[in-house]
C-alpha positions in Angstrom: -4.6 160.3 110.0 -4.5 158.1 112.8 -2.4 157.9 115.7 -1.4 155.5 118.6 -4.5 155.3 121.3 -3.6 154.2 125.3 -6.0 152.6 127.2 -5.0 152.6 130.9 -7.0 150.1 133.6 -6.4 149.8 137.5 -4.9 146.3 138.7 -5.2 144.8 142.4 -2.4 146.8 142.9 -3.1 150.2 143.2 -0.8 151.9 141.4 0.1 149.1 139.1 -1.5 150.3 135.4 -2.1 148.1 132.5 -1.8 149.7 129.2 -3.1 149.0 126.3 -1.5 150.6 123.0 -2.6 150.7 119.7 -0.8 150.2 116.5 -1.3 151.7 113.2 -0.9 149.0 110.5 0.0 148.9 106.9 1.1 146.7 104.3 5.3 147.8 105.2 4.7 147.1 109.0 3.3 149.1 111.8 4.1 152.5 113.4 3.6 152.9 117.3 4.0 155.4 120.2 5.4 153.4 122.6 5.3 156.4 125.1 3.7 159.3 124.4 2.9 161.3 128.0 0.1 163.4 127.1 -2.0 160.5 125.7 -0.9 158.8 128.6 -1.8 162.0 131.4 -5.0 162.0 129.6 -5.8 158.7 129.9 -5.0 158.3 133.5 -1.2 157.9 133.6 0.6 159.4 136.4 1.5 162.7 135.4 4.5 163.0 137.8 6.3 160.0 136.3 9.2 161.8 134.2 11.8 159.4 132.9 15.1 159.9 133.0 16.6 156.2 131.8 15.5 153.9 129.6 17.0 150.1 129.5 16.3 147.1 127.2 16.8 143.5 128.2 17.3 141.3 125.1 16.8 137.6 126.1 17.8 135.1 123.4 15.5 132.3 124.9 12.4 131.0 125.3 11.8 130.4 129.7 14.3 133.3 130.9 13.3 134.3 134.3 14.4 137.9 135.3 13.2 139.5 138.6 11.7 139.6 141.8 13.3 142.5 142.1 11.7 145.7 143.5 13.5 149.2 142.7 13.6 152.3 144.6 11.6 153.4 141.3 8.9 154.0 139.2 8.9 151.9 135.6 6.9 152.0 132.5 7.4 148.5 130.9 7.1 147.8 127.1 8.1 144.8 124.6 9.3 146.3 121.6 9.4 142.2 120.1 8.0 139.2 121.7 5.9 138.4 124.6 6.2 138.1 128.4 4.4 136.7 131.3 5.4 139.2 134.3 4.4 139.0 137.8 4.1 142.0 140.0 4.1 141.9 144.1 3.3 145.0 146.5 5.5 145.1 149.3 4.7 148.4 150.3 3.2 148.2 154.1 0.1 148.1 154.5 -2.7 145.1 154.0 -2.2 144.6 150.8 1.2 143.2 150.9 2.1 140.5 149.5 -0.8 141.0 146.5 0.4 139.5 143.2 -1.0 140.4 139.6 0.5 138.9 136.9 -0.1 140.2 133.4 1.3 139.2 129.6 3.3 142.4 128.3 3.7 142.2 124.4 4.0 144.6 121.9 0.5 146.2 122.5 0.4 145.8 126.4 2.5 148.2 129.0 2.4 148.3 132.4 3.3 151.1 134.7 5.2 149.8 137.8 5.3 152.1 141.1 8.2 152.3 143.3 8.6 149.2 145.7 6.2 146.8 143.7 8.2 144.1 143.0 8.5 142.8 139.0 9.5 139.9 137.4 8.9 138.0 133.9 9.7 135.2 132.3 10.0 135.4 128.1 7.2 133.1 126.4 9.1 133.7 122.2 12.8 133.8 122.0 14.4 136.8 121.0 11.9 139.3 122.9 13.3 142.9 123.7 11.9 144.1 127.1 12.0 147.7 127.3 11.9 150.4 130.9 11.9 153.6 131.4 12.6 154.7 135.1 12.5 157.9 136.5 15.6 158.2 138.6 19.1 157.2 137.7 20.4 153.6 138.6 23.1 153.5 140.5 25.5 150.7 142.2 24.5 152.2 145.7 20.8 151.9 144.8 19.1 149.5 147.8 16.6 147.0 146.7 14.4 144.0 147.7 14.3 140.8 146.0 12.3 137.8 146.3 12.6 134.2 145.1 11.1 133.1 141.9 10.2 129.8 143.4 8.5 131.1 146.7 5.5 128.2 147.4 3.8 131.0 149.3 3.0 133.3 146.1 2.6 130.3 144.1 3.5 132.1 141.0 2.3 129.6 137.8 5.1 129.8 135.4 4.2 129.2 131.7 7.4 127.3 131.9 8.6 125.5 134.9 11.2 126.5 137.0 13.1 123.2 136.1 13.3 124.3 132.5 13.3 127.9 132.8 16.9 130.1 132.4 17.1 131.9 135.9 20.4 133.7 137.4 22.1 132.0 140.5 21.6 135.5 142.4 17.3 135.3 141.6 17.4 131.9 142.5 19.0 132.5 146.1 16.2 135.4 146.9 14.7 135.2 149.9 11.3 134.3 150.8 8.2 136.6 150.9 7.9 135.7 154.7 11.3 137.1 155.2 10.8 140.5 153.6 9.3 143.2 156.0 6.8 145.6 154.3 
C-alpha cells in the first residue's frame, strides 16, 4: 500500500527546509500525512522540533499579506487548501542576515521555519487554509521582530502588488530591515 513520502532540501537559509509531500490519489480524493516525524527525522527533519501548537489562518481572499514577523519559535508550515507565495528573512547575526528565500507552499510543499527567521506570505487562490505547528506555546508576553512588507531594500516581488494586496495596518507600519539589529 502506499504511503505519504517527504522529500526535504536545504535553502539559502540554513535551517530553512523545503518539503516536498506526496499524496496518494484516488478516484474519492486524496489521503496525505501532513506531518509524520519519523518520515520526516529520516529524511533530514530536525529531530528536536516537538510541537506543541498548531494554528490555521483561513484567508477568504486572493492578495492577503500576513507577516514579516519572526517568532521566538520553530514552525512547520503547510497549506491544507490553496496556494501561497511566502518569503522568509534570517535575522539571526551573523553574515547572512538579511538573506531572503521565497518559496510557493501548497498542498504538497512545507517548509520548516527556525526560530528568528522571519516569515511572511501572501495568498495566490482565495479561500487557502495555512496551517503551523510551533514548538512552544504562544503567549501575549512572547517578544518578536517584525519587518515591513514594503521594505525597497529586500525588494520582495509580490505576485500581487502591494496597492492591491489585503495587508493589516500593524504589518504595514513594520519597521525597516536597516532598523532591526541581528
Amino acid at each position: 500500500m502506499p504511503t505519504t513520502e517527504f522529500k526535504i532540501k536545504e535553502t539559502a537559509i540554513s535551517g530553512l527546509l523545503e518539503i516536498d509531500i506526496s499524496l496518494i490519489e484516488d478516484e474519492r480524493g486524496y489521503f496525505q500525512e501532513k506531518f509524520q516525524k519519523e518520515k520526516l527525522v529520516a529524511a533530514g527533519f530536525p529531530e528536536s522540533f516537538n510541537p506543541v501548537q498548531q494554528n490555521i489562518s483561513y484567508n477568504r481572499d486572493v492578495g492577503v499579506i500576513r507577516g514579516i514577523h519572526a517568532e521566538p519559535w520553530d514552525k512547520y508550515i503547510s497549506v491544507i487548501k490553496g496556494r501561497v507565495f511566502a518569503a522568509f528573512v534570517d535575522l539571526r547575526k551573523g553574515e547572512r542576515f538579511g538573506t531572503i528565500v521565497t518559496v510557493e507552499i501548497t498542498p504538497t510543499k512545507a517548509v520548516f521555519l527556525p526560530e528568528d527567521v522571519a516569515n511572511s506570505y501572501q495568498t495566490l487562490e482565495p479561500d487557502t487554509y495555512y496551517s503551523y505547528l510551533v514548538n512552544k506555546h504562544w503567549s501575549s508576553d512572547s517578544k518578536y521582530r517584525s519587518i515591513n512588507v514594503a521594505d525597497p531594500d529586500l525588494a520582495i516581488k509580490w505576485p500581487v502588488s502591494l496597492d492591491k494586496a489585503i495587508i493589516s495596518d500593524k504589518d504595514r507600519s513594520n519597521p525597516m530591515l536597516k532598523d532591526l539589529k541581528p
